[in-house]
KOLMI-123074 format. One record per residue: z, y, x of N, C-alpha, C in turn; residue number from 1. Coordinates in steps of 0.2 Angstrom, whole numbers. Atoms other than C-alpha are relative to their C-alpha. Layout:
BEGIN
nw, nv, nu, caw, cav, cau, cw, cv, cu, kese
Z, Y, X, Z, Y, X, Z, Y, X, NUM;
...
END
This chain:
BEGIN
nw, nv, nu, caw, cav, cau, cw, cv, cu, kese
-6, -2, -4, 448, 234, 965, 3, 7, -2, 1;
-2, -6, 3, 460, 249, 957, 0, 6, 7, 2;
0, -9, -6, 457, 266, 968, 7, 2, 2, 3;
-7, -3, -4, 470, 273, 980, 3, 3, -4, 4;
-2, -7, 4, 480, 283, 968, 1, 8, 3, 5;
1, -7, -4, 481, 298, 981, -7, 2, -1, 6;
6, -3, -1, 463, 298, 982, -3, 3, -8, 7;
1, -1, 7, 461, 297, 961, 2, 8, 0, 8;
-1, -6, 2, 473, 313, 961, -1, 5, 6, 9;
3, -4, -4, 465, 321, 974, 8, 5, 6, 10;
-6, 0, -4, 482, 322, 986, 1, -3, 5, 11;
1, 5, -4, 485, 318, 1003, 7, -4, -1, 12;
-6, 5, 1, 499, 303, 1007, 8, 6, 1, 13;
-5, -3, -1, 512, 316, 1012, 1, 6, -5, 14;
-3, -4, 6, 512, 329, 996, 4, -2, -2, 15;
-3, 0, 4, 525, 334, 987, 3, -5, -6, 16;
2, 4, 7, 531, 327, 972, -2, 4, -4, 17;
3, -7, 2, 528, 346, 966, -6, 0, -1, 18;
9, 1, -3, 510, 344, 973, -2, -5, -4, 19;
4, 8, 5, 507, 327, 963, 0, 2, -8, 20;
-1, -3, 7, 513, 334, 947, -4, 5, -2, 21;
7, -5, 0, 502, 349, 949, -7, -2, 0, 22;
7, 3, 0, 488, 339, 953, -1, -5, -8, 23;
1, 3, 6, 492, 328, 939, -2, 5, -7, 24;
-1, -2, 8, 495, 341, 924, -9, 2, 1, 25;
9, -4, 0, 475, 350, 930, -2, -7, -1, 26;
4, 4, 4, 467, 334, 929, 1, -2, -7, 27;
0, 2, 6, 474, 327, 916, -1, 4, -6, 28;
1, -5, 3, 471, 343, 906, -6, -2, -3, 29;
8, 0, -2, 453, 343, 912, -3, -8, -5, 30;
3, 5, 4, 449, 326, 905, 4, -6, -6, 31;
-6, 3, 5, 461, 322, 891, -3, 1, -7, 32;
3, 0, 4, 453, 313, 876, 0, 7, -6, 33;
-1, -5, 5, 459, 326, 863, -6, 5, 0, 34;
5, -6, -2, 449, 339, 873, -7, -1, 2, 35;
7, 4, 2, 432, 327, 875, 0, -5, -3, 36;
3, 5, 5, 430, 320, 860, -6, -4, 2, 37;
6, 5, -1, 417, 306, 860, -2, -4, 8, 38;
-1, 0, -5, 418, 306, 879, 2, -5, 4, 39;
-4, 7, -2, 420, 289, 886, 2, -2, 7, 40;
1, -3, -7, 417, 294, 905, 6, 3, 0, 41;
-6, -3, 0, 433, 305, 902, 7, -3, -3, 42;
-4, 5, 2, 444, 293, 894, 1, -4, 4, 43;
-3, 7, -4, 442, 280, 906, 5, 5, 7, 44;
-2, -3, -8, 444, 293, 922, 10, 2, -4, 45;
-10, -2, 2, 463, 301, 910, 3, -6, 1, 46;
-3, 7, 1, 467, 282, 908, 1, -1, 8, 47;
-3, 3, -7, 465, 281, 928, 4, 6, 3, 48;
-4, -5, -3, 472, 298, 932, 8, -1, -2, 49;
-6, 0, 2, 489, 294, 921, 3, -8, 4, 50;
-2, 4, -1, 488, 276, 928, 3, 1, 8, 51;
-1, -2, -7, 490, 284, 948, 6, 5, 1, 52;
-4, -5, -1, 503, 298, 942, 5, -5, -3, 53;
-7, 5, -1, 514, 282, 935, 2, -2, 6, 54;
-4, 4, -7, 515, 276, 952, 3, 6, 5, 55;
-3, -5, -3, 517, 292, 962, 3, 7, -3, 56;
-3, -7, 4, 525, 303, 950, 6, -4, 0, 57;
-7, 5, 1, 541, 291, 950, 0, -1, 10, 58;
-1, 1, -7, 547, 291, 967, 3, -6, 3, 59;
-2, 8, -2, 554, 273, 970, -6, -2, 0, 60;
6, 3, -2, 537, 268, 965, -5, 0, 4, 61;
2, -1, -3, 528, 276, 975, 4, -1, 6, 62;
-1, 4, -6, 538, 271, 991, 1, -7, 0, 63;
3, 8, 0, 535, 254, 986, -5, 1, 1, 64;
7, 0, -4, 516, 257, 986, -2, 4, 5, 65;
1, -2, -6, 517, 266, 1001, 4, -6, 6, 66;
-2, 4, -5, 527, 251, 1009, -5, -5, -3, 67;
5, 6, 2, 513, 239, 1002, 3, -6, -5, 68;
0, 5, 6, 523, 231, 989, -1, -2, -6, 69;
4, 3, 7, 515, 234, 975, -7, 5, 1, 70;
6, -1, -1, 497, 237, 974, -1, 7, -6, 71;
3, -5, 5, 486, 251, 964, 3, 2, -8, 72;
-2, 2, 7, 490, 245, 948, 9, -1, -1, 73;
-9, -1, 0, 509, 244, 950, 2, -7, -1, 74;
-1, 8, 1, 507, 224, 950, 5, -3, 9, 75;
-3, 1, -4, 518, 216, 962, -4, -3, 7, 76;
2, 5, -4, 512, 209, 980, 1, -6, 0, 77;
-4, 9, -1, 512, 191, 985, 5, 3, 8, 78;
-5, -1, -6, 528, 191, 997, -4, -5, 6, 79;
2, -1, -3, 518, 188, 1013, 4, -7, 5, 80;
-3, 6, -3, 531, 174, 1020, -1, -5, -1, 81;
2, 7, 1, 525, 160, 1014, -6, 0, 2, 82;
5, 1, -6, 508, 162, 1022, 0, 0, 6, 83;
0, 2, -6, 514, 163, 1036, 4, -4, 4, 84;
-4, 8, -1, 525, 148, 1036, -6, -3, -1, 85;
3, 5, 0, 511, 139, 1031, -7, 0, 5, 86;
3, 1, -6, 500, 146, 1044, 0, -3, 7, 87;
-4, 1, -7, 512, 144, 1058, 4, -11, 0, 88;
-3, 7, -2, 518, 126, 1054, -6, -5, 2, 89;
4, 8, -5, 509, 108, 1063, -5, -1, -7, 90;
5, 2, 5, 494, 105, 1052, -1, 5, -5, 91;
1, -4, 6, 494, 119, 1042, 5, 0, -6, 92;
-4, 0, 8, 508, 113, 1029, 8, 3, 4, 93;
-6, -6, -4, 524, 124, 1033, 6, -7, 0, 94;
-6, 5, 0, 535, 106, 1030, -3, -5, 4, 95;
3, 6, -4, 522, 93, 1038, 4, 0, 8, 96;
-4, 4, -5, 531, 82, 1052, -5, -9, 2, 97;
-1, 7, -2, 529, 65, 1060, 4, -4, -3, 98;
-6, 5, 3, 544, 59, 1051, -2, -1, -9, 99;
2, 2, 8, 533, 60, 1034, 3, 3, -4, 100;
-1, -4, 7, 537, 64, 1016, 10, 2, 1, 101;
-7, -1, -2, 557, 63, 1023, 4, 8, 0, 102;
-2, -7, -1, 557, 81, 1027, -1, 5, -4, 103;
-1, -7, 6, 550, 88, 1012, 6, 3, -5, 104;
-5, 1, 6, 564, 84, 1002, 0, -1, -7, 105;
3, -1, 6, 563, 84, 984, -4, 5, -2, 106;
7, -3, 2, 546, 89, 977, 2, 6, -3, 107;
-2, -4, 5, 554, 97, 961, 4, 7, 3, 108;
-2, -7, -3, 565, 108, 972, -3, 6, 4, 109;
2, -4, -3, 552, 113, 983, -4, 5, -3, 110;
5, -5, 2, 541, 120, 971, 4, 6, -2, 111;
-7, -4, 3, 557, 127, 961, -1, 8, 5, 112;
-3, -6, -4, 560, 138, 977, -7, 3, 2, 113;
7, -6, -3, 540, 143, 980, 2, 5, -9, 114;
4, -5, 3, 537, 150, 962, 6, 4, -3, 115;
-5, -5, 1, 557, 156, 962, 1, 6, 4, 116;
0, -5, -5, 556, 166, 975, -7, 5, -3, 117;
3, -4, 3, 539, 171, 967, 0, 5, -4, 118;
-3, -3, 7, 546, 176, 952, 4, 6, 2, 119;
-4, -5, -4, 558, 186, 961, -1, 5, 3, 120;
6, -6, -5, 545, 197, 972, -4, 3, -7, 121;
5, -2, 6, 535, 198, 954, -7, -2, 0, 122;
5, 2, -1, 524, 187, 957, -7, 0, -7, 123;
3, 0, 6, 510, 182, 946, 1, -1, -8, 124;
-7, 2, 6, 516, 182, 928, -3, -7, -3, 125;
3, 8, 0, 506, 165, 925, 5, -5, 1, 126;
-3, 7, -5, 518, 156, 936, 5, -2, -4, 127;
-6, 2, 5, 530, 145, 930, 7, -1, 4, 128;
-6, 0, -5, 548, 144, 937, 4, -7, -6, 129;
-2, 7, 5, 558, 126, 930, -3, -2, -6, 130;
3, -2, 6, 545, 125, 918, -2, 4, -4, 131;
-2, -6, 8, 547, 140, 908, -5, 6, 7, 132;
3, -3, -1, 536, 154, 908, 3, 8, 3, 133;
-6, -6, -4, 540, 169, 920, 0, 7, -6, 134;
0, -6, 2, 546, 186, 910, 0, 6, 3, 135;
-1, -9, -5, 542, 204, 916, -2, 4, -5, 136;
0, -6, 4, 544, 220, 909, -7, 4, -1, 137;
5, -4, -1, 530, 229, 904, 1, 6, 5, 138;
-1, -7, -4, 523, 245, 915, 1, 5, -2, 139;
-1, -6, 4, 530, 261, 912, -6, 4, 2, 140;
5, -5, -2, 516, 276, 909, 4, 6, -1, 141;
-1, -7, -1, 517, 293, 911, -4, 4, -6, 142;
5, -4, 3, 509, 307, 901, 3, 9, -2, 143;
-3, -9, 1, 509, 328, 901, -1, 2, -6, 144;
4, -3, 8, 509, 336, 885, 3, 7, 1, 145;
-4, -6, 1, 511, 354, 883, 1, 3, -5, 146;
-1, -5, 6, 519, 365, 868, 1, 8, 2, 147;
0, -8, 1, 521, 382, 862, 7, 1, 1, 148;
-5, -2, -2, 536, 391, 866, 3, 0, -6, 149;
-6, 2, 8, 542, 391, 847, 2, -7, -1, 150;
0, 7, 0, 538, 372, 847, 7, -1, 3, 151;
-7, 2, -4, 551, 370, 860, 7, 1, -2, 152;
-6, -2, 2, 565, 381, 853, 1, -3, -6, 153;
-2, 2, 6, 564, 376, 835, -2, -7, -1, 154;
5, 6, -1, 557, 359, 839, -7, -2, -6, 155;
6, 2, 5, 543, 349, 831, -3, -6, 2, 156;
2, 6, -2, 532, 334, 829, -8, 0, 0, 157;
7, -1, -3, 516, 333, 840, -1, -7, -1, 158;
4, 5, 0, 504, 318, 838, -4, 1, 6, 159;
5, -1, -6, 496, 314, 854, -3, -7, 1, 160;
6, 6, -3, 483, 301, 862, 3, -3, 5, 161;
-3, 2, -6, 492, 290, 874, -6, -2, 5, 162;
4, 1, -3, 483, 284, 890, -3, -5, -2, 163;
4, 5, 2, 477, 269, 883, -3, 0, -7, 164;
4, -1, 8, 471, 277, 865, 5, 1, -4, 165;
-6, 2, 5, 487, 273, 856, -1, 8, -4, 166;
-5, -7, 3, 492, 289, 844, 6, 0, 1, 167;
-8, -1, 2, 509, 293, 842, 1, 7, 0, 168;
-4, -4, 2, 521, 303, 834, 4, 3, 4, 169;
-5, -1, -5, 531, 312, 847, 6, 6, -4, 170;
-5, -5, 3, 549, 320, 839, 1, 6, 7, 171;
-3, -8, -1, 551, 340, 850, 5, 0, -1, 172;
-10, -3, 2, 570, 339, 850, 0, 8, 1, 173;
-2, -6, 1, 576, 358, 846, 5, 3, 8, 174;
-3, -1, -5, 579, 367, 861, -2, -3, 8, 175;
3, 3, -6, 569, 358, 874, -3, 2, 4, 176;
3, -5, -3, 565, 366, 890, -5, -2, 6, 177;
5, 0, -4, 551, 368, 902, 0, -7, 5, 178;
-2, 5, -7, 549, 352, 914, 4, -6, -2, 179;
-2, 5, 0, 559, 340, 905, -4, -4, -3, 180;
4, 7, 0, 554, 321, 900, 4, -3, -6, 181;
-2, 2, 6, 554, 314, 884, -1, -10, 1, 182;
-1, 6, -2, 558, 294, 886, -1, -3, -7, 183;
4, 5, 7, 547, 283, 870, 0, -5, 2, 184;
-5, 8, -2, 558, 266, 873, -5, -3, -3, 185;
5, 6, 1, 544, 251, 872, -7, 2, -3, 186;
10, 0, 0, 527, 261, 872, 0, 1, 5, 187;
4, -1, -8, 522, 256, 890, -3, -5, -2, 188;
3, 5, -3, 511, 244, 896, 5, -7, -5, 189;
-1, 7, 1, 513, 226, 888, 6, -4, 5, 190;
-3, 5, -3, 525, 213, 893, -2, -8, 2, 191;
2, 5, 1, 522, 197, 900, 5, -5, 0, 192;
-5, 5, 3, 528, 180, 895, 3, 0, -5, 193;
-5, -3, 4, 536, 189, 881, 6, 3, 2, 194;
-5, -6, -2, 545, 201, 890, -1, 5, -3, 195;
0, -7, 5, 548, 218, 884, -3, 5, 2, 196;
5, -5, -2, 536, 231, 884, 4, 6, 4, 197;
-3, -3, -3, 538, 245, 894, 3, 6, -4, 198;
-2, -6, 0, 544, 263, 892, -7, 6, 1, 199;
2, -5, 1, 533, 281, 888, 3, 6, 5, 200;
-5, -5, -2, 539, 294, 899, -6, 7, -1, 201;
3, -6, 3, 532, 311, 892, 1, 6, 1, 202;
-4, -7, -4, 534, 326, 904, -3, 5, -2, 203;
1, -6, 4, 533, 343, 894, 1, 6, 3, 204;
-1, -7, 0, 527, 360, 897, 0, 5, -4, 205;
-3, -4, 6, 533, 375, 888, -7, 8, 1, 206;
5, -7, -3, 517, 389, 889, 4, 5, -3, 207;
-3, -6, 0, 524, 406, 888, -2, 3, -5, 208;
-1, -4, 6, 527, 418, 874, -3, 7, 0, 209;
4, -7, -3, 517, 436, 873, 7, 4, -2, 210;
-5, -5, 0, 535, 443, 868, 6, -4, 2, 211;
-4, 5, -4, 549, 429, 871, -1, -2, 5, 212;
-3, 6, -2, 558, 421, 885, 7, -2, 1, 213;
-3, 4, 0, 570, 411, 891, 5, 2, 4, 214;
-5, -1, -4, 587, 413, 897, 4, -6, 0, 215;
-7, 2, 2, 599, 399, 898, -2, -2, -7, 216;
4, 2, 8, 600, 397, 880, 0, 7, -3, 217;
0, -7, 4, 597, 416, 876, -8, 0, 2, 218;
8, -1, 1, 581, 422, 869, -1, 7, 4, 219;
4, -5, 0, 574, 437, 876, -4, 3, -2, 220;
5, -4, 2, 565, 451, 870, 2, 8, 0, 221;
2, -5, -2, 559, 469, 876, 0, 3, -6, 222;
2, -3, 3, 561, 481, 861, -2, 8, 1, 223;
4, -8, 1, 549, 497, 860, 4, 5, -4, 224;
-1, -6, 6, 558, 511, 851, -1, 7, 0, 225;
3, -9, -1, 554, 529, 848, 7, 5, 2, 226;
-4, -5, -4, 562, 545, 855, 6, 1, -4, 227;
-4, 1, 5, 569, 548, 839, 5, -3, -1, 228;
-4, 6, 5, 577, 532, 835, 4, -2, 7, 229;
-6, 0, -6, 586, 532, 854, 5, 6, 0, 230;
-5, -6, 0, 593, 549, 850, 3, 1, -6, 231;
-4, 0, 7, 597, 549, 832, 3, -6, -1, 232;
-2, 5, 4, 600, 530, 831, -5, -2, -7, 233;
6, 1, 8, 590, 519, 815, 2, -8, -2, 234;
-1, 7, 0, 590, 503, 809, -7, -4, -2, 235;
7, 0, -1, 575, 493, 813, -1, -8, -1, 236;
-2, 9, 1, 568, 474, 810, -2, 0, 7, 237;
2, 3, -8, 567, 463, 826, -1, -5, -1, 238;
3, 8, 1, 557, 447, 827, 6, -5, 5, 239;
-2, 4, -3, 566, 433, 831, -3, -8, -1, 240;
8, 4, 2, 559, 416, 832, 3, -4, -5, 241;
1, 4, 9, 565, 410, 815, -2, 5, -4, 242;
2, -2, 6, 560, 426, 808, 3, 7, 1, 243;
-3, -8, -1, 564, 444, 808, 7, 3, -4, 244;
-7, -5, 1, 581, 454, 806, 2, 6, -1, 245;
-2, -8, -3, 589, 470, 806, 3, 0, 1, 246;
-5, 0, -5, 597, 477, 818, 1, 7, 1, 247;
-3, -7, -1, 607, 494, 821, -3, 3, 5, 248;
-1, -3, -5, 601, 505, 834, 3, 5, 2, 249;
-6, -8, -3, 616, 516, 841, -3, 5, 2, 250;
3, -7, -2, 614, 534, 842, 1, 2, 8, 251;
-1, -1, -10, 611, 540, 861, -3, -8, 2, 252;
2, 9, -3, 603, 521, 865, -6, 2, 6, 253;
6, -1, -6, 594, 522, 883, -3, -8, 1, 254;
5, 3, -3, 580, 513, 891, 3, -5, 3, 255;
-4, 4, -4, 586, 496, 898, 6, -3, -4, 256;
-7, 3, 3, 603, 495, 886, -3, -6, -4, 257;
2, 6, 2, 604, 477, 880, 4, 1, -7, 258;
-3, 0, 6, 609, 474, 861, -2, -9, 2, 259;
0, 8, 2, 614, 455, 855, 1, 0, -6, 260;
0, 5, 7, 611, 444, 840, 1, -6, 1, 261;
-5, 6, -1, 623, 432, 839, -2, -6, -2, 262;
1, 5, 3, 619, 416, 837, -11, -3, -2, 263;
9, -2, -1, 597, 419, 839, 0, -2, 3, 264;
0, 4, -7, 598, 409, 854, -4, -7, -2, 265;
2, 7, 1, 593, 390, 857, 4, -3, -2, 266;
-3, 3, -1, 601, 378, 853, 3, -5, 5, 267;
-4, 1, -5, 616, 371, 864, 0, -8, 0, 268;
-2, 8, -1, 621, 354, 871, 5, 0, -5, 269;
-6, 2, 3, 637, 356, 862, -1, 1, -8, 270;
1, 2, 8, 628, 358, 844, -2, 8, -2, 271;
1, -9, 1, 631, 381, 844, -9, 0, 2, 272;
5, -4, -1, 617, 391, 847, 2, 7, 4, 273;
0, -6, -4, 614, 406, 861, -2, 5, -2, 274;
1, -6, 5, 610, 423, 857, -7, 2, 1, 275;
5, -5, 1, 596, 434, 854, 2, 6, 4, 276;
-2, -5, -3, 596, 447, 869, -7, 6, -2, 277;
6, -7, 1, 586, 464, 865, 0, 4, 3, 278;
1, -8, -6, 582, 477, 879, -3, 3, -3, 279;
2, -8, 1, 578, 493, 874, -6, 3, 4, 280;
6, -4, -4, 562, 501, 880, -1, 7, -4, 281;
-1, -7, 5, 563, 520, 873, -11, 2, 4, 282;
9, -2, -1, 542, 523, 871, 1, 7, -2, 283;
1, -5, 3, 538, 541, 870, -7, 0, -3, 284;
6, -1, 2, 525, 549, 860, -6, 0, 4, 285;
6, 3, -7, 506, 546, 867, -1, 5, 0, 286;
1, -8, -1, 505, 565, 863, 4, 6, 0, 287;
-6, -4, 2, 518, 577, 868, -2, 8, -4, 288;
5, -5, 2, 512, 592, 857, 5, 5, 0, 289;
-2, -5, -3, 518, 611, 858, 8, -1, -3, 290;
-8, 0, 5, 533, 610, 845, 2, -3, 4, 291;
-5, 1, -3, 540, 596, 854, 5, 3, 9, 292;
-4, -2, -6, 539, 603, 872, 2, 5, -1, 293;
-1, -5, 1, 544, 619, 864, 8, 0, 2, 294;
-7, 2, 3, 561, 611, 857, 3, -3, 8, 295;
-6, 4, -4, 565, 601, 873, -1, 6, 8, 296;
1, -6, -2, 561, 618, 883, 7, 4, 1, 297;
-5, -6, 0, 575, 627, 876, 6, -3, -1, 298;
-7, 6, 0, 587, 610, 874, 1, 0, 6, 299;
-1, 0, -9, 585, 609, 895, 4, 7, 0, 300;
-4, -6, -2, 591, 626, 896, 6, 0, -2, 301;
-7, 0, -1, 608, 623, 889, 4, -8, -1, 302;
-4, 6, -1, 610, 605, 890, -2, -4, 9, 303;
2, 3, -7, 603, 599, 907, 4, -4, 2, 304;
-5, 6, -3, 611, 585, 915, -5, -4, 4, 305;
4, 4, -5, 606, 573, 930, 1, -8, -2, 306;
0, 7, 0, 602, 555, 926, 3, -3, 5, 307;
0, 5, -6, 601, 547, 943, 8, 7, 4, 308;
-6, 0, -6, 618, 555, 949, 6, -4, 0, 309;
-5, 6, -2, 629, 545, 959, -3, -7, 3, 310;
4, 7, -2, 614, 532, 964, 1, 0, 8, 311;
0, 0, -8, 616, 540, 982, -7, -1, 3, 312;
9, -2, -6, 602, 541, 996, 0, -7, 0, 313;
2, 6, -1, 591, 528, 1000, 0, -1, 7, 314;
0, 2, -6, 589, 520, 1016, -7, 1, 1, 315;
END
């Protein structure tokens, strides 16, 4: 019998969806073939942890299996009416009478309406309805994959392990952001009767950058410059994430002022590209030595000026 999937991912019935997804990306991390090679004990457990985060990572589906109508597996119940027509009627049979076969009516239609109505609840995919064999769609799966923060921006193509073994090639559209879900039309779960296989839904985190982020579709980055190069102005390379640039530094450039690079950004829904934002961090020397305190000594005495006026008092 398939395990509670609250209990697999270690969440009570009333968590978040947040809290299931969190629960989900740690497990699945923890025992996700890729990262226990050979490991067959870990395979089976990703295969039931992705199979529990299909059901309650999807919100419709999990208030179905919180209303009991579809089980662990994501398999439909049996609709529960028809046993209890057949335990409530005269002898046990939900049509049996004194008046005989008269009140079954035709046979053919009776069955018609049991394994049509079955069909209909999703019943067992065996069953047959006018003969013909029932068709249902395969089950859709789930699965987390995480990339690097340049994968996302300039896309790329990850090979990963599906929950059932499978490889696949997964295309990184350009520009894809933290949290979305990539949809791989007919690799879910099987179909039965010859119905269509399911859907892949493949929810992507973007790990963080040691010098990029994200704005929007503007890149961010902090650049370091020297005392010099805010007072005289220079022109200096800055990393971008296809690759380094030069860029002017304006003479007089303070701590904080943003420069842009047009067009260094991600790319946009509408086909463009956002910018490359570069904040200024003005580094002094790690050793002020006599020359320079000498010089900004005798600069203070005829140039002085107050930064912070006009900020006002604090509260």
């Amino acid at each position: 019998m398939a395990q509670n999937p609250y209990e697999i991912l270690g969440v009570a019935r009333d968590a978040s969806q947040d809290e299931i997804r969190k629960a989900y990306r740690k497990l699945a991390k923890a025992n996700h073939p890729d990262l226990n090679p050979g490991d067959a004990a870990a395979t089976e457990r990703f295969s039931e942890i992705a199979s529990a985060y299909d059901i309650l990572g999807d919100t419709e589906k999990r208030g179905r299996f919180d209303r009991g109508e579809i089980d662990a597996t994501g398999a439909e119940r049996p609709d529960p009416r028809y046993y209890r027509e057949y335990a409530d009627a005269p002898g046990g049979h939900p049509y049996a009478s004194s008046a005989g076969y008269e009140d079954m009516g035709d046979m053919s239609d009776f069955f018609s309406e049991i394994f049509g109505a079955r069909a209909r609840a999703g019943g067992h995919p065996g069953g047959q309805q006018d003969g013909q064999t029932i068709r249902m769609r395969g089950q859709d799966v789930r699965y987390h994959l995480e990339i690097d923060f340049l994968e996302a921006v300039t896309g790329a193509t990850r090979r990963v392990t599906m929950p059932d073994g499978k490889a696949l090639d997964i295309a990184i559209p350009e520009g894809l952001r933290d949290g979305q879900t990539i949809r791989l039309k007919g690799q879910g779960g099987p179909g039965y009767g010859g119905g269509p296989a399911g859907d892949a839904f493949v929810e992507v985190s973007v790990r963080p950058h040691p010098r990029f982020t994200r704005e929007g579709d503007d890149i961010v980055l902090v650049l370091p410059i020297a005392l010099d190069e805010a007072v005289l102005g220079a022109k200096v390379e800055v990393p971008t994430t296809t690759g380094r640039v030069s860029m002017t530094i304006p003479k007089g450039a303070s701590g904080g002022q943003t420069l842009r690079l047009r067009g260094k950004g991600v790319k946009t829904r509408g086909g463009g590209h956002g910018d490359q934002l570069v904040r200024l961090q003005v580094k002094m020397p790690e050793t002020i030595d006599d020359e320079l305190a000498a010089f900004m000594e005798t600069w203070r005495e005829s140039h002085r000026y107050d930064p912070r006026k006009g900020m006002g008092e604090g509260r």
